[in-house]
N, C-alpha and C positions, 0 to 999 in steps of 0.2 A: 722314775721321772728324773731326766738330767735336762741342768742348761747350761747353757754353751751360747758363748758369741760369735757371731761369724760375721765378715763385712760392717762392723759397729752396731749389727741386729743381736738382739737376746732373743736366743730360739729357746722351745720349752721340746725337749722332745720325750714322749711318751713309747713305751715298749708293751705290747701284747703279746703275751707267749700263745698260740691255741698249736694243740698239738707239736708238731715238726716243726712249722712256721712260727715266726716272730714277726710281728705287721709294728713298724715303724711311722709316728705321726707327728711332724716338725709342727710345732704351730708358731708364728711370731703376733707377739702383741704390740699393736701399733696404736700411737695418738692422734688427735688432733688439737692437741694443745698450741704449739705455736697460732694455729689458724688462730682457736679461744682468744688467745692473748694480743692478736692480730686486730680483729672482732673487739676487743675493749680496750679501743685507744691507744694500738701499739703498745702494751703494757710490755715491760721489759720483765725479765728471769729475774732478776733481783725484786723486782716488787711483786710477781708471785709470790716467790719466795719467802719473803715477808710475810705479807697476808697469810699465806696457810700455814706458817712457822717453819719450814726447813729451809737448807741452806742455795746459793744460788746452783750449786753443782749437782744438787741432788734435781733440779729442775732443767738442768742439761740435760741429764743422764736419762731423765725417765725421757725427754722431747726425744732422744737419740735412740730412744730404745734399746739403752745398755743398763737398763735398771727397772724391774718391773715393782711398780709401787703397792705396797698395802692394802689392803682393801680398805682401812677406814684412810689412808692417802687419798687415793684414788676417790672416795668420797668428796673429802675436802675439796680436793680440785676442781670434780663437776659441779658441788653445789655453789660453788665462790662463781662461777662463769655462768650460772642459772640452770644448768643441761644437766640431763640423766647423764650418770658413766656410762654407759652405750651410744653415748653423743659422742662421746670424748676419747674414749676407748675403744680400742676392738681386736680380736684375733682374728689372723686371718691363716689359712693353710698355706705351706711352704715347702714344695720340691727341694727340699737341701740335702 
């Protein structure tokens, strides 16, 4: 498993060896956090930030998708906004 940014996206990419072939699978993980934060009174990066304890850049960095969060991260964040992380989160597949 390697990741690598391209275009300010963190791609995950997966390798398959089966026989001869190697099948290659980009996947990128993307938010909906700005919308969340949109959704609860314009709340800014900096008072996420707060609220769930990390810093305002680390709350860039995951909205820009150059920082894939924790899994208990990633908790805090949807249950702070009321949503499953499937609300909030998602992979999607990537031609790269």
């Amino acid at each position: 498993m390697i990741f690598f940014v391209k275009n300010t996206c963190l791609f995950v990419k997966f390798s398959l060896h089966l026989e001869r072939y190697t099948l290659h699978i980009y996947m990128k993980l993307g938010n909906n956090i700005k919308r969340c934060r949109f959704d609860n009174d314009d709340m800014s990066q900096e008072a996420l930030a707060r609220e769930i304890g990390v810093s305002r850049q680390t709350i860039i960095s995951i909205e820009k998708s150059r920082y894939i969060p924790s899994t208990l991260l990633a908790f805090k964040i949807a249950r702070f906004f009321g949503k499953s992380v499937e609300d909030v989160f998602f992979v999607a597949n990537n031609d790269t």
